[in-house]
C-alpha positions as CSV (number, residue, x, y, z in Angstrom):
1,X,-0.8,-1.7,3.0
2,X,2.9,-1.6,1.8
3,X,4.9,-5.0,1.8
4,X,7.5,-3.2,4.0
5,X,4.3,-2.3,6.8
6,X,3.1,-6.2,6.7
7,X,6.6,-7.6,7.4
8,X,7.4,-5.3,10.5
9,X,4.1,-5.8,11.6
10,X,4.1,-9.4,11.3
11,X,7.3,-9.5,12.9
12,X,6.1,-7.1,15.9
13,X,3.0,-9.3,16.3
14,X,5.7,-12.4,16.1
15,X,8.0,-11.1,19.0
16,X,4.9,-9.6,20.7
17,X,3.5,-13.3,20.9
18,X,6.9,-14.9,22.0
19,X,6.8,-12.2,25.2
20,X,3.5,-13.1,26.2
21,X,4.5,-16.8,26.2
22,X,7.3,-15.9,27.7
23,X,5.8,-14.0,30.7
24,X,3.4,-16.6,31.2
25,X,6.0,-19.1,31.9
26,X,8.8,-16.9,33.3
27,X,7.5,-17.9,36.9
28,X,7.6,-21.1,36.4
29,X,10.9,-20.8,34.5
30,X,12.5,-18.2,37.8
31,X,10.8,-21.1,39.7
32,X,13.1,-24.5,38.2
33,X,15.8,-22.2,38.3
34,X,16.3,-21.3,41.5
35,X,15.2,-24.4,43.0
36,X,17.7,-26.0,40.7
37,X,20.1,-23.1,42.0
38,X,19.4,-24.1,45.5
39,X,19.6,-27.6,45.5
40,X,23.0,-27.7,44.0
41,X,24.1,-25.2,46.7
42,X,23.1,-28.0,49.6
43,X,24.7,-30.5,47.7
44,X,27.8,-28.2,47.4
45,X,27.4,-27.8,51.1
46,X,26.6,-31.4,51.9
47,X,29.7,-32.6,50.1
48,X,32.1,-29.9,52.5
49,X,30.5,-31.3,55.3
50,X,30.9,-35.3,54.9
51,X,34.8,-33.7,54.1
52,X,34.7,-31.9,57.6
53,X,32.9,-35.1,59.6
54,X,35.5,-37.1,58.0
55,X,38.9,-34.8,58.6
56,X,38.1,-33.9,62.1
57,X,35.2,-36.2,63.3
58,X,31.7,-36.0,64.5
59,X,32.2,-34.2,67.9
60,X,32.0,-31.1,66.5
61,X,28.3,-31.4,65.8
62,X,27.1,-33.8,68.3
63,X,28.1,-32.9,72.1
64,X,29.3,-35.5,74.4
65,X,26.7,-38.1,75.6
66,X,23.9,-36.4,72.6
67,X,22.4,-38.1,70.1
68,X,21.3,-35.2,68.3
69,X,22.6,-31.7,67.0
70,X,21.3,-28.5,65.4
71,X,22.4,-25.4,64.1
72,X,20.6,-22.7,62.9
73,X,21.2,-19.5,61.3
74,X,19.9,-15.9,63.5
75,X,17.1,-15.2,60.8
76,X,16.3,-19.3,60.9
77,X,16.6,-18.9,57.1
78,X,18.8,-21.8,56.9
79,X,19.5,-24.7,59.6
80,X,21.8,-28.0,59.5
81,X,20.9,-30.7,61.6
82,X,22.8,-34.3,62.4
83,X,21.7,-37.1,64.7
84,X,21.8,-40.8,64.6
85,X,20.1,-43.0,62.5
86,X,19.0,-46.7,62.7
87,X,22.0,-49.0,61.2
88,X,19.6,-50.2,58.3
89,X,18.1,-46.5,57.7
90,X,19.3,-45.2,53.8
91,X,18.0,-41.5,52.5
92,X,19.1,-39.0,49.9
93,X,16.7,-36.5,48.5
94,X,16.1,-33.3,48.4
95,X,12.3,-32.3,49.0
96,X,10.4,-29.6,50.7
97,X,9.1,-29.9,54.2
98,X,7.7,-27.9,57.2
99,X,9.6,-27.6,60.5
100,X,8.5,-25.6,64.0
101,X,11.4,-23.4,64.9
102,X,10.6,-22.0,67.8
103,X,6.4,-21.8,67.9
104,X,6.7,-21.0,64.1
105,X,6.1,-23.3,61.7
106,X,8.2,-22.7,58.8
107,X,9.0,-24.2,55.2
108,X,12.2,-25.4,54.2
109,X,13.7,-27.0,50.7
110,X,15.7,-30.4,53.0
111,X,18.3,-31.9,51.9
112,X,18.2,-35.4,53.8
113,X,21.6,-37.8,53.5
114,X,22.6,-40.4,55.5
115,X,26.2,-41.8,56.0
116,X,28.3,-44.3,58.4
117,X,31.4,-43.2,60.2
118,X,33.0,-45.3,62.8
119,X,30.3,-47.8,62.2
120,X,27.5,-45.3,63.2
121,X,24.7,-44.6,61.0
122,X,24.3,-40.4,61.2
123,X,21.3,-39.2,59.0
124,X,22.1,-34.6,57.8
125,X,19.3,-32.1,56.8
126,X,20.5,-29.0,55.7
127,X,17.6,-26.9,54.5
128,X,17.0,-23.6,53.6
129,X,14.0,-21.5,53.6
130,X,11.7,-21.4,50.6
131,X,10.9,-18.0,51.6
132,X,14.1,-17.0,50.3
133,X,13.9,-18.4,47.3
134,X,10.9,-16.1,46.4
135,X,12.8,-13.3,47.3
136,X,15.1,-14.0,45.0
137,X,12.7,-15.2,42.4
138,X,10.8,-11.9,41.7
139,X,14.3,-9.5,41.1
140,X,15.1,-12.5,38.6
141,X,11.7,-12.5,37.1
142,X,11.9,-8.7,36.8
143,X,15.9,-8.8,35.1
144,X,14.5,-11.2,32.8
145,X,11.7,-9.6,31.9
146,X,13.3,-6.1,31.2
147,X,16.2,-7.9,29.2
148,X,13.5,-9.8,27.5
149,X,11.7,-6.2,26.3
150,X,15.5,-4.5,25.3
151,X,16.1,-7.5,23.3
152,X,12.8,-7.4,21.1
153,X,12.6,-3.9,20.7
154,X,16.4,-4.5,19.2
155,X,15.6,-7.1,17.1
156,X,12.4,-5.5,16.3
157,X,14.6,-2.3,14.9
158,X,17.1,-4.3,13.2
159,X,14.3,-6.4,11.4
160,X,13.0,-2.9,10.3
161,X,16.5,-1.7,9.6
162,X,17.2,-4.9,7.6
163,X,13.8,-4.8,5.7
164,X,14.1,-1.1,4.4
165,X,17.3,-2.5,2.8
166,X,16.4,-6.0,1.4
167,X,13.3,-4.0,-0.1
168,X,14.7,-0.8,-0.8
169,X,15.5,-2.2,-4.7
170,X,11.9,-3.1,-4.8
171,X,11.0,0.4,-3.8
172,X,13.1,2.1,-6.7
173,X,11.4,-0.4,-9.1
174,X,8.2,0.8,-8.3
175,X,9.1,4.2,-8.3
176,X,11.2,4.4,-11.5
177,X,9.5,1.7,-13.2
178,X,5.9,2.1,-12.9
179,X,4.6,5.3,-10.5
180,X,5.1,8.6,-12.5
181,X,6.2,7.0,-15.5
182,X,4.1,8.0,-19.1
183,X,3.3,4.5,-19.7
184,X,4.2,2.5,-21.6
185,X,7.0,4.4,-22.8
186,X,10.0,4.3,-20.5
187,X,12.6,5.7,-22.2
188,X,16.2,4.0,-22.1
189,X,16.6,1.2,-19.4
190,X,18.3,2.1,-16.2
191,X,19.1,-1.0,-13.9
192,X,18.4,-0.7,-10.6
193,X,21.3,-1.8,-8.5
194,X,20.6,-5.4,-6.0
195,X,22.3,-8.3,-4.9
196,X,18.5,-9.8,-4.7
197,X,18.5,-12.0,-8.1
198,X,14.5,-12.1,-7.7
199,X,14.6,-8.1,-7.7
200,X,17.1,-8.3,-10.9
201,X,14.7,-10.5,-12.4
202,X,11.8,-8.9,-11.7
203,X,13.4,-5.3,-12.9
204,X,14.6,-6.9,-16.2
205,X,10.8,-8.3,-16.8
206,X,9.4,-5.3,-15.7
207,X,11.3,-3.9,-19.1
208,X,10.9,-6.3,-21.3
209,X,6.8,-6.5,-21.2
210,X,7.0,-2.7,-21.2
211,X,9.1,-2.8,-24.4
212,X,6.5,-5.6,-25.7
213,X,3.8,-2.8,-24.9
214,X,5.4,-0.4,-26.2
215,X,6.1,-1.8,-29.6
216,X,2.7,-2.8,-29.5
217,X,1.0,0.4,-28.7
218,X,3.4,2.2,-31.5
219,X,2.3,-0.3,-34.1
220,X,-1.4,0.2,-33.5
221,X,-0.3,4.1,-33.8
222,X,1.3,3.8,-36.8
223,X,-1.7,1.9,-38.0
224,X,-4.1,4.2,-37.4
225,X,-2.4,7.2,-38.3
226,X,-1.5,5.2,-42.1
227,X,-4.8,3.5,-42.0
228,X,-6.5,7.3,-41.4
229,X,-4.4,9.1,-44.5
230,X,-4.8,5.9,-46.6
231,X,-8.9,6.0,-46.2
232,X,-8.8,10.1,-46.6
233,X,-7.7,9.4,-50.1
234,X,-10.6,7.2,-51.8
235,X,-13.0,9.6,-49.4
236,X,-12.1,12.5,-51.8
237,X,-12.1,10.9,-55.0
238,X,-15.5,9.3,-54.1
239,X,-16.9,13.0,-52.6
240,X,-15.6,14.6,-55.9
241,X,-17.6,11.8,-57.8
242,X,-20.6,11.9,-56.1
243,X,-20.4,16.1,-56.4
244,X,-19.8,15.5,-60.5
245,X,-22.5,13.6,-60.9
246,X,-25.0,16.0,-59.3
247,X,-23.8,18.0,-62.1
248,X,-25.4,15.7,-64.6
249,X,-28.6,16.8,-66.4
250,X,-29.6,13.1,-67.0
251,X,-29.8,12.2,-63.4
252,X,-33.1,11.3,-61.9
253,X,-34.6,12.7,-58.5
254,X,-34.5,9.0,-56.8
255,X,-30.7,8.7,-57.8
256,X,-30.6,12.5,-56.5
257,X,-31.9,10.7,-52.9
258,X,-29.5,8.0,-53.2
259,X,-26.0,9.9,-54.3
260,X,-27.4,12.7,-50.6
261,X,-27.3,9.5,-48.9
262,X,-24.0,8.3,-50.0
263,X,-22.8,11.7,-49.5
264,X,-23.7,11.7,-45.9
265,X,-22.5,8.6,-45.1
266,X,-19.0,9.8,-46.7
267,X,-19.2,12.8,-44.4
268,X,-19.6,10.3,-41.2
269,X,-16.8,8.3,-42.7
270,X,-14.3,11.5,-43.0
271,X,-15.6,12.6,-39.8
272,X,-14.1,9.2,-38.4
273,X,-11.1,9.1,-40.2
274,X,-10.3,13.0,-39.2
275,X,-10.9,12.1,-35.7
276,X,-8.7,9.0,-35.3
277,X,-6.0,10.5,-37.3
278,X,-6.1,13.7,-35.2
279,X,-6.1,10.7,-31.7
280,X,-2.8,9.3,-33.1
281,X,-1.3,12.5,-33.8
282,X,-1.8,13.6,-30.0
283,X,-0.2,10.3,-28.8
284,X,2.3,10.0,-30.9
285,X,2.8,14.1,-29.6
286,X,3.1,15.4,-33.0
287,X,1.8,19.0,-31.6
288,X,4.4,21.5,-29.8
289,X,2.8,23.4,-26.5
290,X,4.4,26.9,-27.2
291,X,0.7,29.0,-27.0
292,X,0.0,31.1,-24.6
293,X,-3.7,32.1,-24.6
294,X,-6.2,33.6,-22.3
295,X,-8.4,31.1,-20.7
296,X,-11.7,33.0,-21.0
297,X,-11.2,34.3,-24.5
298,X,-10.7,31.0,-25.7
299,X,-13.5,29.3,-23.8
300,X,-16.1,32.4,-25.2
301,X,-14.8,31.5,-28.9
302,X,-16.1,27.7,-28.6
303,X,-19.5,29.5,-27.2
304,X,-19.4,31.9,-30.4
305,X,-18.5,28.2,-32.4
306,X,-21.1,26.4,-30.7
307,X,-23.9,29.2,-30.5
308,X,-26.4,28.3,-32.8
309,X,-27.1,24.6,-30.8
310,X,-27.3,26.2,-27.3
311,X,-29.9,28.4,-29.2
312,X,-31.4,25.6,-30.6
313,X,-32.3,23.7,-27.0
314,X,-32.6,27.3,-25.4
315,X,-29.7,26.1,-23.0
316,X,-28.2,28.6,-21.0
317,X,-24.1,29.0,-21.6
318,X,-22.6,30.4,-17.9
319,X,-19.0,31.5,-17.6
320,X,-17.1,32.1,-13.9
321,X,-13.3,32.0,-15.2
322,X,-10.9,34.6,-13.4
323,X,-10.0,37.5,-16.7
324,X,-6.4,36.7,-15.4
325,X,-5.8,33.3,-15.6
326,X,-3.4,32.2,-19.1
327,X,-2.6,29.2,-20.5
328,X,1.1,28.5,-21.4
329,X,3.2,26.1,-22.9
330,X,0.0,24.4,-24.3
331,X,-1.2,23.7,-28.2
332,X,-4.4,25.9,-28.3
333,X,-6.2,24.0,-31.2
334,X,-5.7,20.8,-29.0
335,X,-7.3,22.8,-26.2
336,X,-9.8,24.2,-28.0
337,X,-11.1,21.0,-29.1
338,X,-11.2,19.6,-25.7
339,X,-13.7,22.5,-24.4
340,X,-15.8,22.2,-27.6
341,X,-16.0,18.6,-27.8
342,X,-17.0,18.8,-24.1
343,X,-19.2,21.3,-24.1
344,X,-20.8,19.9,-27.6
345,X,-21.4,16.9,-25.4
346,X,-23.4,18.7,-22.9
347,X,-25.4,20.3,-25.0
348,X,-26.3,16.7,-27.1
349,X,-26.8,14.9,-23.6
350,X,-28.7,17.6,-22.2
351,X,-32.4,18.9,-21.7
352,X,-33.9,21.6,-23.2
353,X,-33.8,25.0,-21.3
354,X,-30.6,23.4,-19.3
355,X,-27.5,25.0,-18.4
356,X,-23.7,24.7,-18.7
357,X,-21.3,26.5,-16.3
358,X,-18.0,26.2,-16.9
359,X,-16.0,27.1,-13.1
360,X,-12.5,27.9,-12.2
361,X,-11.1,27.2,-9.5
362,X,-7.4,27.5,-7.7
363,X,-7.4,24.9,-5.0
364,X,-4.4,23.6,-3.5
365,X,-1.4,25.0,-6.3
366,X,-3.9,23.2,-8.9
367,X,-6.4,25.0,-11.3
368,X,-9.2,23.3,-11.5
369,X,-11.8,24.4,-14.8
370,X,-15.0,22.3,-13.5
371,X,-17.4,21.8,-16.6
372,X,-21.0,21.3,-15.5
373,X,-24.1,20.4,-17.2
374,X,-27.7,19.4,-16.3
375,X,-28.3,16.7,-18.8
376,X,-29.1,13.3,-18.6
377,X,-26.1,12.1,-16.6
378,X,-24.0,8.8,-16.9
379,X,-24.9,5.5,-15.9
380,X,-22.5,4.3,-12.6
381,X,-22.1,1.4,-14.8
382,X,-20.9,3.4,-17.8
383,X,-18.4,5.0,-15.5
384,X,-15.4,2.7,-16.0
385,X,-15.7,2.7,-19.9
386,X,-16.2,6.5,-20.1
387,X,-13.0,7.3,-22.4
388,X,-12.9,3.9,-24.4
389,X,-12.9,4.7,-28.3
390,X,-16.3,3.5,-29.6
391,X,-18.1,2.9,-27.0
392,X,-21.4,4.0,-27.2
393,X,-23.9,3.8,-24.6
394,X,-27.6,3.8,-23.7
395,X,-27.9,7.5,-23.6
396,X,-26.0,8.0,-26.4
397,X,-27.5,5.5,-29.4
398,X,-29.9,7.6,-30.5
399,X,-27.7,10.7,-30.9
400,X,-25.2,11.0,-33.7
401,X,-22.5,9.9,-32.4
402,X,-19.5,7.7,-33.2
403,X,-18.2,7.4,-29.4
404,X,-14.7,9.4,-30.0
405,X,-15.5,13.0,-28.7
406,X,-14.9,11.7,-24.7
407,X,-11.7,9.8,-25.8
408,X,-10.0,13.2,-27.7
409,X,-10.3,14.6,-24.6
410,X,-8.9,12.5,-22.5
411,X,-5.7,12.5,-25.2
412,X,-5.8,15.8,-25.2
413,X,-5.8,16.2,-21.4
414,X,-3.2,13.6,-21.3
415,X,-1.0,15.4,-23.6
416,X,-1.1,18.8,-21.3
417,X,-1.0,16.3,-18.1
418,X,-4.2,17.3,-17.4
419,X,-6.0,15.1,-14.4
420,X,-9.7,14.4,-15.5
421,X,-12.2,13.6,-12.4
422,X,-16.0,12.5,-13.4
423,X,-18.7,12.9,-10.9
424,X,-22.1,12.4,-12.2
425,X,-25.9,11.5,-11.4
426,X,-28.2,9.6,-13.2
427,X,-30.6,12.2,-14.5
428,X,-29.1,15.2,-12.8
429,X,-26.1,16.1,-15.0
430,X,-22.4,15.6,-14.8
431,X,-19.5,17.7,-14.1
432,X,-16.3,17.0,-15.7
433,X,-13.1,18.7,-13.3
434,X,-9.8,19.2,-15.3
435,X,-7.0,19.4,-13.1
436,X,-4.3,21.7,-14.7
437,X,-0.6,21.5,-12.9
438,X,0.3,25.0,-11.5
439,X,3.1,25.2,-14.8
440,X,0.2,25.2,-17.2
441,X,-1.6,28.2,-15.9
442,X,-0.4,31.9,-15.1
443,X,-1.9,34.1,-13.4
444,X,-1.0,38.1,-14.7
């Protein structure tokens, strides 16, 4: 998952979490609120009152010759009441209670005051029915609520708005840094632009250890490509020795033995050089790509090259390339040596009376040349290892081989950007699927 996804969904799941907490205790919250809302109202009203009572007097409230008045509103939602209280009596709170208006029995939030005026103790309730406040409390919950939703779902796209700009630096790093990029070369450094100093840092580093790589990678080149023409040199000499000194009357039968030996191992030794040399010429892309050649013309020349050892193991050579598909812009002898070091590996690895079919296929704007074999097969283990220079394994130790055939080709196929996939099964063969780009082949 991209670093971008995690943070917008770890900020959704965030946000998501503070609603639910939210809704759980919005009730309770609406609740506080308007009981808080409320009780401040009957103070308000308390307050205008006493200032009433005290401007104009008591008999307002309280007929002549009564003890006791009430007032109550038509829908008996609210109700103010005044009578007389004992001399010693003190109240003030604000609580809720039950009174029966009328036969019903209803519930109020009471506000209960006493006071003294003219030397008479008077004790108020104003109260106001708690059925009122829950009407009022659900439209609140519900305006809360949906303010609530707007404002995640805006912070939610301006977190996501935010984040595809904090990490859009990141994303060019990747992109121009690392993903389609010939690695480890580079080419000249281009900076990519941020404020973010861990993104500057990070781009610079990213350079330098490719540039360390590089370097690296160029010196173990230049290395094998001296080392290869250096160890060509003394090859010769000692092959045109050897080959003198067969011309020798004086030389015995045993030395005879021992000079074929040398010889052979000579041959091995040029074999190897040849090879590696030929490895660092591909990467260091000393061929051009300006052939054009006919895909089945060249694949029947490595049969006609490689005839004799199919006939040897009686394995059966099968062909199912389109007549009209052309390679272009590619190095044919590079190519040719893929095919024949591929095929030469099916026929080592394979069983006798086998086959090889060699496929093409256009699939999706890609040609796809599937090589397939019914040999031996690789190990599962093996797989990962499959193109490493000298590595030899199991199935291969007691062939000659000096575990470079598998890594030309994937040079090779690296030089044409070539896509190699590998699907094999252990004693059922292996088929080997280059994956040409649509610029490398024509079709006429």
């Amino acid at each position: 998952m991209r670093l971008k996804t995690k943070l917008t969904l770890f900020n959704a799941i965030s946000k998501l979490v503070i609603v639910t907490l939210f809704v759980l205790l919005l009730p309770v919250l609406i609740k506080n609120i308007s009981r808080n809302y409320v009780d401040n109202k009957l103070i308000k009203q308390k307050k205008k009152f006493l200032q009433i009572v005290k401007a104009r007097g008591i008999k307002d409230y309280i007929p002549n010759d009564e003890k006791y008045g009430s007032y109550y509103l038509p829908l008996k939602e609210e109700y103010l009441t005044i009578e007389e209280a004992d001399p010693d009596y003190v109240l003030d709170t604000i609580k809720n209670e039950k009174r029966l208006v009328e036969r019903d029995t209803i519930e109020y939030r009471i506000l209960s005051h006493t006071f003294k005026l003219d030397k008479q103790n008077y004790l108020l309730e104003i109260g106001k029915s708690v059925d009122t406040l829950d009407e009022t409390s659900t439209p609140l919950q519900n305006i809360a609520f949906e303010v609530l939703v707007s404002m995640i779902l805006l912070t939610i796209l301006a977190d996501l708005l935010y984040t595809n700009r904090v990490l859009r630096p990141l994303g060019l790093i990747i992109k121009t840094k690392l993903i389609g990029r010939k690695f480890p070369n580079f080419g000249s450094y281009v900076e990519v632009k941020t404020s973010t100093s861990d993104f500057q840092y990070l781009d610079i580093s990213i350079h330098q250890m490719v540039e360390t790589i590089e370097q690296t990678f160029q010196k173990e080149r230049e290395f094998i490509s001296n080392a290869s023409h250096e160890i060509m040199t003394p090859i010769s000499i000692l092959q045109s020795k050897i080959e003198n000194m067969f011309e020798r009357e004086d030389i015995g039968d045993e030395l005879k033995v021992r000079l074929l030996e040398m010889q052979k191992i000579l041959n091995r030794l040029k074999s190897i050089t040849k090879t590696l040399l030929l490895i660092s010429q591909i990467e260091n892309e000393q061929f051009l790509k300006e052939d054009r050649i006919n895909v089945v013309e060249m694949l029947q020349e490595v049969h006609e090259e490689i005839f004799i050892r199919l006939q040897d193991k009686d394995i059966n050579y099968e062909l199912s390339i389109p007549e009209n598909w052309f390679f272009v812009h590619v190095n044919k002898f590079l190519l040719f040596n893929l095919f024949f070091n591929l095929v030469n590996n099916a026929i080592k690895y394979n069983h006798e009376h086998g086959d090889i079919k060699i496929i093409g296929t256009h699939e999706n704007n890609l040609f796809v040349i599937s090589v397939i074999d019914t040999g031996i097969g690789i190990d599962s283990a093996d797989m990962p290892f499959l193109f490493d220079r000298f590595k030899k394994f199991r199935q291969s130790l007691q062939q000659d081989s000096f575990g470079l055939g598998l890594p030309i080709v994937k040079s090779i196929a690296t030089f044409h950007q070539v896509e190699i996939e590998v699907i094999s099964e252990k004693d059922k063969g292996s088929t080997f699927k280059f994956i040409f780009p649509s610029k490398v082949v024509e079709i006429t």
